[in-house]
C-alpha positions in Angstrom: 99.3 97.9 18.1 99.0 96.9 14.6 102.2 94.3 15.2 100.5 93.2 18.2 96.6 91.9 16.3 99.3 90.9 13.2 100.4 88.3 16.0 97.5 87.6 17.8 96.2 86.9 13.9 99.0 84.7 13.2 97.9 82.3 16.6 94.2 82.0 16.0 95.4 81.2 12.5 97.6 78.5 13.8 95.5 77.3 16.1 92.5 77.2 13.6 94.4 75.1 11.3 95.8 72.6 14.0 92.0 72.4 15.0 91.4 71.8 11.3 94.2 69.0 10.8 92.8 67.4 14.1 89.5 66.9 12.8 90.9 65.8 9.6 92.5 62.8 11.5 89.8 61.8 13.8 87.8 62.0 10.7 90.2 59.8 8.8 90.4 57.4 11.8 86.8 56.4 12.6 86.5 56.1 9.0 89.3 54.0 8.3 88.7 51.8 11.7 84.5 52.2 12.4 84.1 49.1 10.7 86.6 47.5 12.2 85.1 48.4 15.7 81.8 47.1 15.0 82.8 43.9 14.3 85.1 43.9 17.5 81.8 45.0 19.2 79.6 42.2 17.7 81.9 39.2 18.1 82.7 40.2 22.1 78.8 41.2 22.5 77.9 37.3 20.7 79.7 35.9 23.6 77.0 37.5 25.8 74.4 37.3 23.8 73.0 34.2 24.9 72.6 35.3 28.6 71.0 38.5 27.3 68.5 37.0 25.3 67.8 33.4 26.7 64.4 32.8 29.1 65.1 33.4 32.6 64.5 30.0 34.8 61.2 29.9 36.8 61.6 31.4 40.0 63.9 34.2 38.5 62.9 37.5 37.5 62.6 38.6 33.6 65.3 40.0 32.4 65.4 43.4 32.2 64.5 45.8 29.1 68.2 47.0 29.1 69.6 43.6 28.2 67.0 43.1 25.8 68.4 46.1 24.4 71.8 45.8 24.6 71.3 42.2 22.7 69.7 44.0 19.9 72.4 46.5 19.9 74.5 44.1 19.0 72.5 42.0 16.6 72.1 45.3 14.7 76.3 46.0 15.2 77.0 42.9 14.0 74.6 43.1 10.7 75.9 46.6 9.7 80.1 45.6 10.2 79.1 42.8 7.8 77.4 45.1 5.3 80.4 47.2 6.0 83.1 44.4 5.3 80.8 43.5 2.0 81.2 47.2 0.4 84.9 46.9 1.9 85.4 43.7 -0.5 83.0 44.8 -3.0 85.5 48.2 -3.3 89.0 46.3 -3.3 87.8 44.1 -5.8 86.7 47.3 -8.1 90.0 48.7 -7.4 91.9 45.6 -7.7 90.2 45.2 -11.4 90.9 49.3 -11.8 94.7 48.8 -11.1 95.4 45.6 -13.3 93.5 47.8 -16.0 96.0 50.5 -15.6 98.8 48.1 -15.4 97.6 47.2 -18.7 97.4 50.2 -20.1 100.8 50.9 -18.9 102.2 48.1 -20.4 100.8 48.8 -23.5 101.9 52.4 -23.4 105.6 51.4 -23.1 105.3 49.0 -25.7 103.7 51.2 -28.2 106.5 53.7 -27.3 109.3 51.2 -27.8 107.9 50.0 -31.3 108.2 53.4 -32.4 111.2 53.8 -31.8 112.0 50.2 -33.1 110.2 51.3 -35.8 112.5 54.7 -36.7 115.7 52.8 -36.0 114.7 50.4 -38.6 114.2 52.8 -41.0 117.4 55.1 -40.2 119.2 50.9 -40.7 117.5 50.4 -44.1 118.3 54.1 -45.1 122.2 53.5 -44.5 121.5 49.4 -45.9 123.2 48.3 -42.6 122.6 44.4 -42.3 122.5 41.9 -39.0 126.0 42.6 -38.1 125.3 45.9 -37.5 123.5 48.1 -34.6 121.9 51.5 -34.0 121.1 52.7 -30.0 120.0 55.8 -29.1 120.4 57.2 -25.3 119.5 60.5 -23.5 121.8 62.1 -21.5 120.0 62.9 -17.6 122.8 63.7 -15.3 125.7 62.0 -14.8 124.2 58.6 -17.1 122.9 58.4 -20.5 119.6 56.2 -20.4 118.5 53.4 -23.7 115.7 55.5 -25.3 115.6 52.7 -28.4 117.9 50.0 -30.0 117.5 48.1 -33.0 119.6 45.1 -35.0 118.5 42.9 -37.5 120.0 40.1 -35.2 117.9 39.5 -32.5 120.7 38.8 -30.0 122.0 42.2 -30.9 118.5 44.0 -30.3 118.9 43.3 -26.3 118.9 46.5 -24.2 121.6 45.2 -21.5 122.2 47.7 -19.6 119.8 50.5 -19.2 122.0 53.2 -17.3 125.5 54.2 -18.5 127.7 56.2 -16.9 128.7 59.0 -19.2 132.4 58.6 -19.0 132.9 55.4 -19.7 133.4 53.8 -23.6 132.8 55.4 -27.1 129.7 57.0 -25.9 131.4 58.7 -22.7 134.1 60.0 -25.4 131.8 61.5 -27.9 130.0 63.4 -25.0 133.5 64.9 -23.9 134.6 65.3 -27.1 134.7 68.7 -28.8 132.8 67.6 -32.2 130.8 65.7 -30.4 131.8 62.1 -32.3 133.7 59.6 -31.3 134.9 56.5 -33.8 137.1 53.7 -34.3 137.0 50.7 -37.0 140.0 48.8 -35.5 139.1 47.2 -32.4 141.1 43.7 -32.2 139.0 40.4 -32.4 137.1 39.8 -29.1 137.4 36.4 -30.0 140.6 35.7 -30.6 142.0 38.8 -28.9 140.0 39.1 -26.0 142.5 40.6 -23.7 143.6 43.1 -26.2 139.8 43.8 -27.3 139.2 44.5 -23.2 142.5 46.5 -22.7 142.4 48.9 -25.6 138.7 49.5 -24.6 139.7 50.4 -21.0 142.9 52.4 -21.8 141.2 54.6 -24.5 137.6 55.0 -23.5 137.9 54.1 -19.3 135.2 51.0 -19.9 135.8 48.6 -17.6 137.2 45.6 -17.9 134.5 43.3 -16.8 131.8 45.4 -18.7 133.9 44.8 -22.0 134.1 40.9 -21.5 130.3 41.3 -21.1 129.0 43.2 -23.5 125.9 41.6 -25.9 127.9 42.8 -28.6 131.2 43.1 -28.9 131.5 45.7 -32.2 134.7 46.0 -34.2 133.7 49.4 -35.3 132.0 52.3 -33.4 130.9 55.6 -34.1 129.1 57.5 -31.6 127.7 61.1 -32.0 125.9 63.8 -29.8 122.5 64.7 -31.1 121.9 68.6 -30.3 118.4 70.2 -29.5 117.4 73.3 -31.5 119.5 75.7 -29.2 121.9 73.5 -30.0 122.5 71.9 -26.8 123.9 68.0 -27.0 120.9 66.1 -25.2 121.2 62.6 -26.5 124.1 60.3 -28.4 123.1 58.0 -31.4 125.7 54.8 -31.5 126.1 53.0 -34.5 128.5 49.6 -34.1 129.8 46.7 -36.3 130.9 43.2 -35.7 133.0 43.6 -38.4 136.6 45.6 -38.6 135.8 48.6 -41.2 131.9 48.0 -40.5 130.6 51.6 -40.9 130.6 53.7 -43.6 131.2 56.9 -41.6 130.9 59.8 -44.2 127.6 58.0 -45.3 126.7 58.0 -41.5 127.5 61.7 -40.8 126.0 62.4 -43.9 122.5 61.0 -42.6 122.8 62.5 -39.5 123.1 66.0 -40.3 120.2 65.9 -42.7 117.9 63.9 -41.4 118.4 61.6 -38.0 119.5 64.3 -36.0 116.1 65.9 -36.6 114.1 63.3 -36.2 115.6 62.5 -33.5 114.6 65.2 -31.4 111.0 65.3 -33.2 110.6 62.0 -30.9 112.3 62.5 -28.6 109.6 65.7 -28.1 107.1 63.5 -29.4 107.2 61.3 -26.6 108.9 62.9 -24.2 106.8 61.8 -21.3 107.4 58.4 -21.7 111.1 58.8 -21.8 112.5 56.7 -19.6 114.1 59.1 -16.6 117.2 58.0 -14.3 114.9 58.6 -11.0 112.8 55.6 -12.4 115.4 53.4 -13.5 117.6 53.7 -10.0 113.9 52.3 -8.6 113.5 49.3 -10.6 117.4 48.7 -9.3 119.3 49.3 -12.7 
């Protein structure tokens, strides 16, 4: 018996809320589309309005009250759908201005995040004394892809993001991630200039990096040293990449040095800082990087 009213419980529920979502449309539709009637209404009804309205000829009868009526009716339709299409306008041009505020602010929001960063790069580049042939970048690890958090160079050309997605086992980076310590570094990359094909090849025999993403990379460092940042269970989470245009570029006991005591830390005091305007992988596969 008790099974039986469970059920029967369990229906009228159902049904209730079906009744409910009903409702919910027809609501939703003679709001979205009442306006949009009226003026249907008033522009057929305009068409008649003239023989509703208009003085009968002599020798016919007056027109009836119902007409009369019915031309009002429309009159008073087609005043109200334009009052409703003026609110309409009135709204999408609050929300228009309401939306381009928040792009705005947006905007602003990512560019006040990037700064800071800019901002702590530049100071881990004057700590270490590194100069315009030199660059720092700093990616989180989401997946299978490390995302650009912040780069910085004191060469303009250098400071340009590229790519924003990496796959994580491809290059320097890809190898510090896999790599037991963590790090990953070399100061003896041939001359992409002058070597090009060996510059390419050594990339993609070592690291796996492609071919075609060696011949265009921004920069085209002689030395890289790439190392995992860990979180405060000690998980890696993030790689910090620090590259040269010149062959024996980095001072890499300085480098370590710096990182253990200090840019490791702040690094994750940022990246916590600001984590919810990290970049994110679902994002970036959006905009199509």
């Amino acid at each position: 018996m008790r099974i039986l009213m469970t059920q029967q419980a369990d229906v009228f529920s159902r049904s209730a809320d079906n009744v409910r979502q009903l409702g919910l449309w027809l609501t939703n539709f003679l709001v979205s589309y009442f306006g949009l009637g009226l003026l249907i209404i008033s522009w057929v009804g305009a068409a008649f309005l003239k023989d509703l309205v208009w003085p009968s000829a002599q020798g016919e009868p007056d027109k009836p009250i119902w007409m009369l009526i019915a031309a009002l009716a429309i009159v008073i339709a087609g005043i109200f759908s334009l009052i409703l299409q003026a609110r309409d306008t009135t709204q999408n041009s609050r929300l228009r201005v309401k939306v381009a505020n928040l792009a705005d602010a947006l905007k602003s929001f990512g560019e006040d995040y990037r700064d800071m960063w800019t901002f702590v790069l530049y100071r881990w580049a004057s700590e270490l004394s590194l100069n315009g042939s030199h660059r720092i970048s700093v990616y989180k690890h989401e997946g299978d892809h490390f995302l650009m958090i912040a780069r910085f160079s004191h060469a303009k050309p250098f400071s340009s993001r590229g790519r924003g997605v990496y796959p994580d086992n491809q290059g320097c980076i890809g190898n510090a991630w896999r790599a037991a310590d963590g790090k990953c570094f070399t100061d003896d990359l041939p001359n992409p200039t002058s070597q090009a094909a060996r510059y390419r090849n050594k990339q993609n025999r070592d690291w796996g990096l492609p071919k075609d993403v060696a011949d265009n990379l921004t920069m085209k460092p002689r030395a890289i040293y790439a190392v995992a940042i860990v979180d405060d269970g000690g998980q890696r989470h993030a790689i910090a990449v620090f590259e040269s245009v010149d062959q024996n570029g980095l001072d890499v006991a300085a480098i370590e040095a710096f990182m253990m005591g200090y840019g490791n830390e702040e690094a994750n005091r940022w990246m916590a800082a600001t984590k919810n305007q990290l970049p994110s992988l679902r994002l970036a596969q959006a905009e199509g990087l």
